[in-house]
Backbone and ligand atoms as CSV (ligand in chain L), in Angstrom:
chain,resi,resn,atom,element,x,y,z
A,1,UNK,N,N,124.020,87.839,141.088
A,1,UNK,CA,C,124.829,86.644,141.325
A,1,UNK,C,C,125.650,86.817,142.609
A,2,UNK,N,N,125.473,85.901,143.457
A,2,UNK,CA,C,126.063,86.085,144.769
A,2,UNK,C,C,127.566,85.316,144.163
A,3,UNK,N,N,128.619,86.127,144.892
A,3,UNK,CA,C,130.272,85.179,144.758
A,3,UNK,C,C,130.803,84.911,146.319
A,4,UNK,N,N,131.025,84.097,146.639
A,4,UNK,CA,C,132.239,83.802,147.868
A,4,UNK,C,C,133.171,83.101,147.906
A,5,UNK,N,N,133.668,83.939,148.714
A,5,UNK,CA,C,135.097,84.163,148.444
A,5,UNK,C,C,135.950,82.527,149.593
A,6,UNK,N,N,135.970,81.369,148.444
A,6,UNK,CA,C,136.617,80.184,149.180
A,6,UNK,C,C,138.052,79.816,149.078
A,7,UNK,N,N,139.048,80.117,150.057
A,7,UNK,CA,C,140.409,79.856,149.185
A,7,UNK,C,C,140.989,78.148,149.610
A,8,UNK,N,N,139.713,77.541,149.789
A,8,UNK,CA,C,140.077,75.893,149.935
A,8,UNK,C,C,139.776,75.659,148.046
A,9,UNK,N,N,138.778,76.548,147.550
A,9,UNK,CA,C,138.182,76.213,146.293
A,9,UNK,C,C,139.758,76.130,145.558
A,10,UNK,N,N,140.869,76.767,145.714
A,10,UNK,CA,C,141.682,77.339,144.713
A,10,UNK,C,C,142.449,75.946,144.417
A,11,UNK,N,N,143.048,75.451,145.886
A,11,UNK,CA,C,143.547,74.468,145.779
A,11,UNK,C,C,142.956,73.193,145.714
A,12,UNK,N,N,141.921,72.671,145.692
A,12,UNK,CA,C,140.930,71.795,144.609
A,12,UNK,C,C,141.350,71.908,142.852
A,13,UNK,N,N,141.064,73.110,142.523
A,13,UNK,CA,C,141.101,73.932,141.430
A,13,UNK,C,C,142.749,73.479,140.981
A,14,UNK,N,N,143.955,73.452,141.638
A,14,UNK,CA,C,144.696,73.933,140.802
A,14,UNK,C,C,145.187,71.807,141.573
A,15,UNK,N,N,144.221,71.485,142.237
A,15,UNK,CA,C,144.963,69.882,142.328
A,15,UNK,C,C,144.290,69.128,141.261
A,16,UNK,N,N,143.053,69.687,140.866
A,16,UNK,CA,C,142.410,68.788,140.021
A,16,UNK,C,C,143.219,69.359,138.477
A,17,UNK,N,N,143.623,70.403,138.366
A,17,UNK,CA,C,144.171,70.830,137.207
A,17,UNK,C,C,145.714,69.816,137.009
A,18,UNK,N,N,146.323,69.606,138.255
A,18,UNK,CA,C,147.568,69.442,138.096
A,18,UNK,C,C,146.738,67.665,137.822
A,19,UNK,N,N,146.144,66.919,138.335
A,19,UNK,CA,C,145.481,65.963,138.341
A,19,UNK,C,C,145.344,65.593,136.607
A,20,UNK,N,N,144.630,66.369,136.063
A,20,UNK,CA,C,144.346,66.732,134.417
A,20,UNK,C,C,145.593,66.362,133.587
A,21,UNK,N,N,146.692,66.999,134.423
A,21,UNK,CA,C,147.957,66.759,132.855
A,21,UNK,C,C,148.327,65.495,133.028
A,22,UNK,N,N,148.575,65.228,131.478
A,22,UNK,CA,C,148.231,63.638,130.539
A,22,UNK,C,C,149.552,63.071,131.207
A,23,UNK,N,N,150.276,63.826,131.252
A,23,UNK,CA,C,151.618,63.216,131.165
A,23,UNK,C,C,151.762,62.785,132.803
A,24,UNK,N,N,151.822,63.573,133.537
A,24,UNK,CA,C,151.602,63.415,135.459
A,24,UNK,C,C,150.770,62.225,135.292
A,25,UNK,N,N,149.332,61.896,135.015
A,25,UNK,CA,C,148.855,60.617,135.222
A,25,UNK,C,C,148.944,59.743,134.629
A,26,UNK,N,N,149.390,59.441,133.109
A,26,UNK,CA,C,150.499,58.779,132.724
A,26,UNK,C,C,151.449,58.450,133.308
A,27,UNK,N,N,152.113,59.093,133.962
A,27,UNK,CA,C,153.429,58.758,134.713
A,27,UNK,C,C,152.305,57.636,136.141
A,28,UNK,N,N,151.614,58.026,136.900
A,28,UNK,CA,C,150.911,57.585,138.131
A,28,UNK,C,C,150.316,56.706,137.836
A,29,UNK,N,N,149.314,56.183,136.821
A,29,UNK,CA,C,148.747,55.125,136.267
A,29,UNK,C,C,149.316,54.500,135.257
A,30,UNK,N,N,148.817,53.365,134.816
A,30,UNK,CA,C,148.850,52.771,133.872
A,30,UNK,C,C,147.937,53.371,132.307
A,31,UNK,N,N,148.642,53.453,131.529
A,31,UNK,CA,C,147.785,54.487,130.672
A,31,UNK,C,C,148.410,53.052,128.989
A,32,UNK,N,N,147.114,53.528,128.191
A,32,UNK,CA,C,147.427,52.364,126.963
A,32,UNK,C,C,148.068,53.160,126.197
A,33,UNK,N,N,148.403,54.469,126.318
A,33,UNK,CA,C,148.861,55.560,124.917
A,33,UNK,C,C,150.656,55.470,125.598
A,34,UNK,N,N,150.728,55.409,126.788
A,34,UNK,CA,C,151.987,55.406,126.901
A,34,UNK,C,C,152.877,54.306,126.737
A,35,UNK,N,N,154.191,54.729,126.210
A,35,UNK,CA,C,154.761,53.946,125.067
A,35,UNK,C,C,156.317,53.554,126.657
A,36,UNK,N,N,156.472,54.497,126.744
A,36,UNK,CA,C,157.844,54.506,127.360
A,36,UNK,C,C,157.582,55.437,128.562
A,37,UNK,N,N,158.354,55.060,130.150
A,37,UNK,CA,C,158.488,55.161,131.454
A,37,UNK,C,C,159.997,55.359,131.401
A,38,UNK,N,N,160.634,56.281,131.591
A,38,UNK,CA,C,162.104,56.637,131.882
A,38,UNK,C,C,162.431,57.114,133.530
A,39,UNK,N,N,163.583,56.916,133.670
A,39,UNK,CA,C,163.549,57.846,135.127
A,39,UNK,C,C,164.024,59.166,134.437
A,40,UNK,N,N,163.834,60.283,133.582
A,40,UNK,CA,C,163.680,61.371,133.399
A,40,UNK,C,C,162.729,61.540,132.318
A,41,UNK,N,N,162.718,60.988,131.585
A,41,UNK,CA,C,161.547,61.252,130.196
A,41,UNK,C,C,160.371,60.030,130.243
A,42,UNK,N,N,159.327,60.266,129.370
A,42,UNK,CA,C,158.087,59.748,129.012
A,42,UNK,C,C,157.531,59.710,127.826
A,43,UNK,N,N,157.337,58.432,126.868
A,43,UNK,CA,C,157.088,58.841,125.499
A,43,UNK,C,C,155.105,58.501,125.314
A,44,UNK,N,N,154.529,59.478,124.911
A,44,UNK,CA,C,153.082,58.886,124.861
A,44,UNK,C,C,152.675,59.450,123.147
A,45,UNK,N,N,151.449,58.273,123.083
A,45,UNK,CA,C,150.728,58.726,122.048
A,45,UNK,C,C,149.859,60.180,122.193
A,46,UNK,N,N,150.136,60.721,120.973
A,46,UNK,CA,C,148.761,61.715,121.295
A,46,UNK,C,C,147.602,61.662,120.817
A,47,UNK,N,N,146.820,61.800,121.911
A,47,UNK,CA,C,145.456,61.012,121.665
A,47,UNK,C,C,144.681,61.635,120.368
A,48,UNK,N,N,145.232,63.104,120.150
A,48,UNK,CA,C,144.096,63.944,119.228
A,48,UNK,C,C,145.492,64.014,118.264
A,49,UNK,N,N,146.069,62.834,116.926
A,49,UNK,CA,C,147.359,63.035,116.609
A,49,UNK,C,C,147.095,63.678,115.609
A,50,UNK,N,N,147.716,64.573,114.819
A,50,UNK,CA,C,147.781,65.283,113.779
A,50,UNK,C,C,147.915,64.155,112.219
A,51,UNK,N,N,148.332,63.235,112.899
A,51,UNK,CA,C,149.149,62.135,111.896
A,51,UNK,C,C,149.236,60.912,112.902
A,52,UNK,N,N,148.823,59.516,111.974
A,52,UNK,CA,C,149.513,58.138,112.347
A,52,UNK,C,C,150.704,58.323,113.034
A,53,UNK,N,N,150.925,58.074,114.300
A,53,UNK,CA,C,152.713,57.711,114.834
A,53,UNK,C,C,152.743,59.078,115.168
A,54,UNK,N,N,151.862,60.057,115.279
A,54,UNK,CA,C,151.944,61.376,116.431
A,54,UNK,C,C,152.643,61.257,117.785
A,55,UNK,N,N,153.959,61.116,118.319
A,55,UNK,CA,C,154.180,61.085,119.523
A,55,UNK,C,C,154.285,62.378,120.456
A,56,UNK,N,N,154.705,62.185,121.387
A,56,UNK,CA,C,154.621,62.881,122.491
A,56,UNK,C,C,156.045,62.957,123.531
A,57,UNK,N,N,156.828,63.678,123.448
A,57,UNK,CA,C,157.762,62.938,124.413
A,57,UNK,C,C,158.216,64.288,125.897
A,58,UNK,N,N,157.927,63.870,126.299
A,58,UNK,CA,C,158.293,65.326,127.896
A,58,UNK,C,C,159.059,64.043,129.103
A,59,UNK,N,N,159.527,65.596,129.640
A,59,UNK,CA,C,160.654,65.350,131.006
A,59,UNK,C,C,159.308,64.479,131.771
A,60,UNK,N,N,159.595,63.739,132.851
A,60,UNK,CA,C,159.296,63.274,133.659
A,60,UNK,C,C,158.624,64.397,134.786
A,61,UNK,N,N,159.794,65.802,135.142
A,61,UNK,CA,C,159.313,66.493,135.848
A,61,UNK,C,C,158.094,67.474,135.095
A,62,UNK,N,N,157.015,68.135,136.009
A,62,UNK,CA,C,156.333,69.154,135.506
A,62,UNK,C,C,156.457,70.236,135.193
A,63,UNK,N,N,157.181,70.308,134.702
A,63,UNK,CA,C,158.018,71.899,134.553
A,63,UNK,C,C,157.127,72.436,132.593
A,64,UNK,N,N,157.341,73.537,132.700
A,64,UNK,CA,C,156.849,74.808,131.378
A,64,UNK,C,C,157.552,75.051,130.879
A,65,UNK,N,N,159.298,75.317,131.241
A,65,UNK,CA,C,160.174,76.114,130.372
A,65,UNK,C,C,161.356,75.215,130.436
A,66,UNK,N,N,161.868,75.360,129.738
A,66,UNK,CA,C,162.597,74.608,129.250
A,66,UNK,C,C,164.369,74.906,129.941
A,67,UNK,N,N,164.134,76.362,130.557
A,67,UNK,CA,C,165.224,76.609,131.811
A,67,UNK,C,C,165.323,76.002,133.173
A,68,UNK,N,N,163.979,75.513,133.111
A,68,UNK,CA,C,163.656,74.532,134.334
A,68,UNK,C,C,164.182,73.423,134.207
A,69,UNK,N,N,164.541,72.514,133.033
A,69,UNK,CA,C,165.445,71.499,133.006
A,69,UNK,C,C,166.915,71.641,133.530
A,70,UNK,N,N,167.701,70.606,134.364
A,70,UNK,CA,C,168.659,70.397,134.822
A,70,UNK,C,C,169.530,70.031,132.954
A,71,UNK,N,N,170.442,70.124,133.036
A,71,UNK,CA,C,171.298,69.382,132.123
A,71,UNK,C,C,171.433,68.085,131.971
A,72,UNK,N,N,171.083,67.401,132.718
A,72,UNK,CA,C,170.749,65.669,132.413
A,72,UNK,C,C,169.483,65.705,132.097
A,73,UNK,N,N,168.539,66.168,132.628
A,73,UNK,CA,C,166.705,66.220,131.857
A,73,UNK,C,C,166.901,66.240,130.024
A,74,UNK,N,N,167.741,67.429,130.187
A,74,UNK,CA,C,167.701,67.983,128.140
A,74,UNK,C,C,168.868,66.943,127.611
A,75,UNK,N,N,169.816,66.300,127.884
A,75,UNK,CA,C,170.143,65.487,127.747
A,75,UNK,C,C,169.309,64.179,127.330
A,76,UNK,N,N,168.531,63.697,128.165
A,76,UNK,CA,C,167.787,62.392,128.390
A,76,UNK,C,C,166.424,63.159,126.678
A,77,UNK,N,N,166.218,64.162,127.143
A,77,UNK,CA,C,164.834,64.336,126.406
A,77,UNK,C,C,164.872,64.441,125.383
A,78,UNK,N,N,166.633,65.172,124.709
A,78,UNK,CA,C,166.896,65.168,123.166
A,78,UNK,C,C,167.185,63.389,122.781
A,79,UNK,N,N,168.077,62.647,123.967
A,79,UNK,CA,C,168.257,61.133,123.553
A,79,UNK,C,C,167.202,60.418,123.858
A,80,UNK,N,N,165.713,60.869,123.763
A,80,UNK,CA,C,164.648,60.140,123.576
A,80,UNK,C,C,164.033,60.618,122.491
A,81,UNK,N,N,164.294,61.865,121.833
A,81,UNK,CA,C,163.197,62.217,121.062
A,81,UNK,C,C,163.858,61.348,120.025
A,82,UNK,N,N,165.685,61.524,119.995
A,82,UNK,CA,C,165.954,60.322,118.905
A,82,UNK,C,C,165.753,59.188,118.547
A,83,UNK,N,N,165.751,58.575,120.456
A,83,UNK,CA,C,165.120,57.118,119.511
A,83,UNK,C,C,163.994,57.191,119.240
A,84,UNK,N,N,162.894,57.382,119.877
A,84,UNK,CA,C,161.616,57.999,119.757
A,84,UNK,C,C,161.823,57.715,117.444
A,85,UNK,N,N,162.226,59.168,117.370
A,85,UNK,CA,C,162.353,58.888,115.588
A,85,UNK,C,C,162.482,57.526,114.994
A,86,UNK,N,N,163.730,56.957,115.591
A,86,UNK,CA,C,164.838,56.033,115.514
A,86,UNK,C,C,163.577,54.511,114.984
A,87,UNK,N,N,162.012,54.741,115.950
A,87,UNK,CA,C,161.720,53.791,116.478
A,87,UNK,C,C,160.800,53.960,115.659
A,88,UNK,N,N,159.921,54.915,115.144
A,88,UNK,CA,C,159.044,55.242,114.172
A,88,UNK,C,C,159.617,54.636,112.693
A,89,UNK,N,N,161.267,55.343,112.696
A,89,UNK,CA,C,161.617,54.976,111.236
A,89,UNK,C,C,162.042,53.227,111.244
A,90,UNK,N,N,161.705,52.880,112.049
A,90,UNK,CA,C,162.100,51.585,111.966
A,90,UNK,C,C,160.296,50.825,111.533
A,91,UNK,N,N,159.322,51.349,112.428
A,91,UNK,CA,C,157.926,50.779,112.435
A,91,UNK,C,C,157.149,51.190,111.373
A,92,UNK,N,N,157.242,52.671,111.246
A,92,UNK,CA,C,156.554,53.264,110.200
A,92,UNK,C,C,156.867,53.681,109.033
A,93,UNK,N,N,158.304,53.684,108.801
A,93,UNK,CA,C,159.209,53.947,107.518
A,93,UNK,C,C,158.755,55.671,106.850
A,94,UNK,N,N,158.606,55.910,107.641
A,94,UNK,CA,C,158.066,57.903,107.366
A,94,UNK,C,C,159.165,58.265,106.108
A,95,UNK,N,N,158.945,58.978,105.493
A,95,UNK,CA,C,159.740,59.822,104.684
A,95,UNK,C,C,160.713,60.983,105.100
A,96,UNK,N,N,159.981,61.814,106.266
A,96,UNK,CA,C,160.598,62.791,107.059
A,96,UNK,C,C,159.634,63.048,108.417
A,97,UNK,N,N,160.053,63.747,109.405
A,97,UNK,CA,C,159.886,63.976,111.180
A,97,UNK,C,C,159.276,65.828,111.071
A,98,UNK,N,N,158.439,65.767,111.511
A,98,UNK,CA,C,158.318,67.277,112.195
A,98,UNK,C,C,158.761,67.388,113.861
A,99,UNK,N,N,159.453,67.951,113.715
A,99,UNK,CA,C,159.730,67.248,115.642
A,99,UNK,C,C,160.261,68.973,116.133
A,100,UNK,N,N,159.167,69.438,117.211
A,100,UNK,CA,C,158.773,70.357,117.807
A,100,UNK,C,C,158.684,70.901,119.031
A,101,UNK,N,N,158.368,71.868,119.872
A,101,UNK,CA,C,158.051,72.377,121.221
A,101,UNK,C,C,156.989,72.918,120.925
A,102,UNK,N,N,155.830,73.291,121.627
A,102,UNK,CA,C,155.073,74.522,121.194
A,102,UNK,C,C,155.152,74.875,122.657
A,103,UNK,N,N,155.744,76.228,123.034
A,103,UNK,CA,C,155.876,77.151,124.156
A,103,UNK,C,C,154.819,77.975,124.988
A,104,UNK,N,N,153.994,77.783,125.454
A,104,UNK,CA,C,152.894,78.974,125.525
A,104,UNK,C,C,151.587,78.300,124.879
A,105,UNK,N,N,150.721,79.166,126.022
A,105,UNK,CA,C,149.381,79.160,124.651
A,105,UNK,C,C,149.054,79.555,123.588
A,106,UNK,N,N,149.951,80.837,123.109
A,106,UNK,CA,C,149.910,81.401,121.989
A,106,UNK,C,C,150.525,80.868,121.197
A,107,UNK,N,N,151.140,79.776,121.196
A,107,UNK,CA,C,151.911,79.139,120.106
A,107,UNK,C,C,151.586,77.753,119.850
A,108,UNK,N,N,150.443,77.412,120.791
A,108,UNK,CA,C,149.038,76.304,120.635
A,108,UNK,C,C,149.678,75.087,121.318
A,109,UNK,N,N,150.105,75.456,122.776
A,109,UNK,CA,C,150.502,74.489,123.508
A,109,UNK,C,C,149.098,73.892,123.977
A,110,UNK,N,N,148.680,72.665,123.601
A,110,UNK,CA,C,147.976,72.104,124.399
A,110,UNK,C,C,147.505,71.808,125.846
A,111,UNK,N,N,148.850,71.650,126.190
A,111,UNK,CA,C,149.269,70.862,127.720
A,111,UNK,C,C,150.612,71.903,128.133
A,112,UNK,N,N,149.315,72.959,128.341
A,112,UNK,CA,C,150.806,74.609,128.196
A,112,UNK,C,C,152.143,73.979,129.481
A,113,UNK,N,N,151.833,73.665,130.397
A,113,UNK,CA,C,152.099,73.235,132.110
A,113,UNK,C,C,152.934,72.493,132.113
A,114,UNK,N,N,153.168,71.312,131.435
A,114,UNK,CA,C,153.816,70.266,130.852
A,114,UNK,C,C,154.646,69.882,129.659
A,115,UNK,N,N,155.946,70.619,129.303
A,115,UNK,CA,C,156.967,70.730,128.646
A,115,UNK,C,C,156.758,69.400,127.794
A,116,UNK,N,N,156.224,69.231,126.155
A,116,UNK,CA,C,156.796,68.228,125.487
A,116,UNK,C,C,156.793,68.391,124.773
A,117,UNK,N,N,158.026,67.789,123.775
A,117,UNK,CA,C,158.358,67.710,122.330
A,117,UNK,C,C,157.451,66.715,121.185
A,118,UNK,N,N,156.328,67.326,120.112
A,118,UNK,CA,C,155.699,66.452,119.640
A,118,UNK,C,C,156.844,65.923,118.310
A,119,UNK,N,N,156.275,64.696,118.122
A,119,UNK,CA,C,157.144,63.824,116.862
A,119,UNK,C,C,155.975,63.513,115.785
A,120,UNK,N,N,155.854,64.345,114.426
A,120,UNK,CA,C,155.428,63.774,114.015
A,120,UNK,C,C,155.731,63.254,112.772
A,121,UNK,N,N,155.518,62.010,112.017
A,121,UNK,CA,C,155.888,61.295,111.385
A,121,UNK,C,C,155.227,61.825,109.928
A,122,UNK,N,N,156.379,62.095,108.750
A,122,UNK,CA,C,155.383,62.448,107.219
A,122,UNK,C,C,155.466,61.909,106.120
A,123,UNK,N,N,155.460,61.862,105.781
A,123,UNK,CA,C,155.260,60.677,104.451
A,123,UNK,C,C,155.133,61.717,102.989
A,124,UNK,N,N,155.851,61.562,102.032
A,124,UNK,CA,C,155.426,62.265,101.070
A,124,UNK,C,C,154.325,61.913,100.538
A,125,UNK,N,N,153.366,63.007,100.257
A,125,UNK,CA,C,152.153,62.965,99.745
A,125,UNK,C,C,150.598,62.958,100.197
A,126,UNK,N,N,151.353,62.663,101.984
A,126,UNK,CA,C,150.912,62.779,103.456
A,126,UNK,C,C,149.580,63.538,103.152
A,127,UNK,N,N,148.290,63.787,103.415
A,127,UNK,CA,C,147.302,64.837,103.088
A,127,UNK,C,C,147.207,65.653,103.472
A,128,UNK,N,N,147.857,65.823,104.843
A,128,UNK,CA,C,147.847,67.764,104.983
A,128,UNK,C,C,149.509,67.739,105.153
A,129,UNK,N,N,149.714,68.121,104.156
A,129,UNK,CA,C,150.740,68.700,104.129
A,129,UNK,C,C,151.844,69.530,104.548
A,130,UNK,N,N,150.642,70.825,104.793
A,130,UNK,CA,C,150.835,71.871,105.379
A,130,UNK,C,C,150.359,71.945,106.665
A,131,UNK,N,N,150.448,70.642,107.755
A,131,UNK,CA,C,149.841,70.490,108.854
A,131,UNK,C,C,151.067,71.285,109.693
A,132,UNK,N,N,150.969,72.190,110.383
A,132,UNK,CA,C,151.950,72.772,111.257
A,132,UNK,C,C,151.336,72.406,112.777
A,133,UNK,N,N,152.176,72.678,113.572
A,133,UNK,CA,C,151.987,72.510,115.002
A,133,UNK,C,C,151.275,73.610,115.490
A,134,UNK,N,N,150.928,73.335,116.700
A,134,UNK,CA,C,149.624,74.234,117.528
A,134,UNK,C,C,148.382,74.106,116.946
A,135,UNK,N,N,148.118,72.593,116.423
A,135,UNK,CA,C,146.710,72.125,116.102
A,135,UNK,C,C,145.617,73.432,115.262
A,136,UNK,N,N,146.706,73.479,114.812
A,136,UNK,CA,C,146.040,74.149,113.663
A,136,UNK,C,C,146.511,74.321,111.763
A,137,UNK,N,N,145.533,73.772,111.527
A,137,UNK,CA,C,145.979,73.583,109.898
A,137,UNK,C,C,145.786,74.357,108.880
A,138,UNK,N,N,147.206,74.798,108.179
A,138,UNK,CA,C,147.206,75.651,107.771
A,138,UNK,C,C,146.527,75.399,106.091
A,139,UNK,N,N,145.773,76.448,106.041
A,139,UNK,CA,C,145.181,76.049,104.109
A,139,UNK,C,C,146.195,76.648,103.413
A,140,UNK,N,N,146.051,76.152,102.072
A,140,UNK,CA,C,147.135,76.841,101.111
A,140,UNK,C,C,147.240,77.838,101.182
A,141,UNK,N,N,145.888,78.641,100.947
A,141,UNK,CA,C,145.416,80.105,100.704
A,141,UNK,C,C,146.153,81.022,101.453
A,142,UNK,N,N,145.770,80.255,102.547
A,142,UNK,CA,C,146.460,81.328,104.203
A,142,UNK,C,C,147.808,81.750,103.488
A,143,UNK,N,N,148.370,80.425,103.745
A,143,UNK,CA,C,149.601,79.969,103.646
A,143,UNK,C,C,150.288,81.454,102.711
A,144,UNK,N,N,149.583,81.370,101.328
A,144,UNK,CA,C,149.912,81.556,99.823
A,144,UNK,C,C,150.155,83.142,100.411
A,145,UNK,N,N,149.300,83.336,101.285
A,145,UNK,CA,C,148.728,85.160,101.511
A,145,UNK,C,C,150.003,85.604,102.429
A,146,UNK,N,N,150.194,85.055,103.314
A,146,UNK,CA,C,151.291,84.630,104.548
A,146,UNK,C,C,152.680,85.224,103.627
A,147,UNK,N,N,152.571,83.966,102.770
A,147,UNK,CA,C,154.239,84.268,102.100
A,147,UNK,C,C,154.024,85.377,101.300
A,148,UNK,N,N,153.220,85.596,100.576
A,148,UNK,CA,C,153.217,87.011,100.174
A,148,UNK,C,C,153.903,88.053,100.415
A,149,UNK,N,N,152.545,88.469,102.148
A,149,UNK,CA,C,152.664,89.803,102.473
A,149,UNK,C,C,155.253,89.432,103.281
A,150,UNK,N,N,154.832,88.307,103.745
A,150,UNK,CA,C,156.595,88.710,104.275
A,150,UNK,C,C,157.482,88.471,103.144
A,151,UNK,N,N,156.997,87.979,101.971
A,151,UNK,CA,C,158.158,87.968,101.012
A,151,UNK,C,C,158.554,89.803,100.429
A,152,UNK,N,N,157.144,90.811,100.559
A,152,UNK,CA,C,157.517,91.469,100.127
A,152,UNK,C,C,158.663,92.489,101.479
A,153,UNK,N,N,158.674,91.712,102.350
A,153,UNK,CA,C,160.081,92.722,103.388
A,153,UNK,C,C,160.901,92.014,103.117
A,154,UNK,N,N,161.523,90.666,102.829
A,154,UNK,CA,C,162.290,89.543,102.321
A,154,UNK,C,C,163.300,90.470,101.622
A,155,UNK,N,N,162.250,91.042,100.284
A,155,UNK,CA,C,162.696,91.599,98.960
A,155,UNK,C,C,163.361,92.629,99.822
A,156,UNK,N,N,162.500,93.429,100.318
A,156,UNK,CA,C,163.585,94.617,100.852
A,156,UNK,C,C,164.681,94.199,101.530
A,157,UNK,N,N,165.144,93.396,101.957
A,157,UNK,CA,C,166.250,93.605,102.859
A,157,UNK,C,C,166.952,93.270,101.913
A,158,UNK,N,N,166.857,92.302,100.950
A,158,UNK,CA,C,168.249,92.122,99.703
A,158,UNK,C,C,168.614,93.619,99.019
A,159,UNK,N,N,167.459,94.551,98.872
A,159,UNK,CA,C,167.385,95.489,98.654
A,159,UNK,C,C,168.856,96.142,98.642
A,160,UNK,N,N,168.617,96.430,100.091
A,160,UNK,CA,C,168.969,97.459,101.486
A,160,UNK,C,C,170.252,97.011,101.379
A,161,UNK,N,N,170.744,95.680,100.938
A,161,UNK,CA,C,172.243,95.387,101.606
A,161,UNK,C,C,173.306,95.701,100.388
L,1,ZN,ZN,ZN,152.546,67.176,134.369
């Protein structure tokens, strides 16, 4: 396999990537999932939702961490995720909110690049229940095995004290 070495390729590569996040061309186009245009925040549907009324809500800027926000950004982004709720419990009458970050890829950030808080809406009796964030659903079993093995260090520390 022949490789060469193009460093015009990189920046293609990382314009078409920046091109890719939902939220950047959301913001640049007209998009049908997006709900709300702020001058610091953006509320969108998510297209792959875990649940009916799955939202989406991130800063305006492209930023990853959440130290990268100015103090008016986290301001604006916590007083959107509320109404954001505010606006669900008014449309969809949910029972209760999962309302989240997922940080990283290891913690099943989708749109790792692009800082947003998902909202999702639950309903008692909801069918997955045990739907946790980072698009992945947890089975009972897991779950059952999960609490297990850390309940038994749980026990120890009441132990210990
Ligand atoms: Zn972006």
């Amino acid at each position: 396999m022949k490789t060469m070495w193009a460093p015009w390729r990189m920046e293609y590569i990382l314009g078409e990537k920046r091109g890719r996040c939902i939220f950047c061309s959301a913001l640049r186009d007209q998009d049908e999932l997006t709900l709300f245009k702020g001058e610091d925040t953006i509320v969108t549907m998510n297209k792959f939702p875990y649940i009916n009324g799955h939202l989406l809500v991130a800063p305006v800027r492209h930023v990853s961490n959440l130290h990268e926000l100015n103090k008016i950004e986290m301001g604006e982004l916590l007083a959107t995720v509320e109404q954001s709720v505010g606006i669900l419990k008014t449309v969809m009458k949910p029972d209760g909110f999962n309302v989240g970050l997922n940080l990283g890829k290891a913690a099943g950030a989708g749109v790792e690049e692009h800082l947003h808080f998902h909202i999702v809406p639950r309903w008692f009796g909801d069918t997955n229940a045990l739907t946790v964030f980072g698009e992945v659903r947890v089975i009972p079993e897991h779950l059952k095995a999960t609490f297990n093995n850390l309940k038994l260090y749980f026990d120890k520390i009441n132990t210990t004290n």
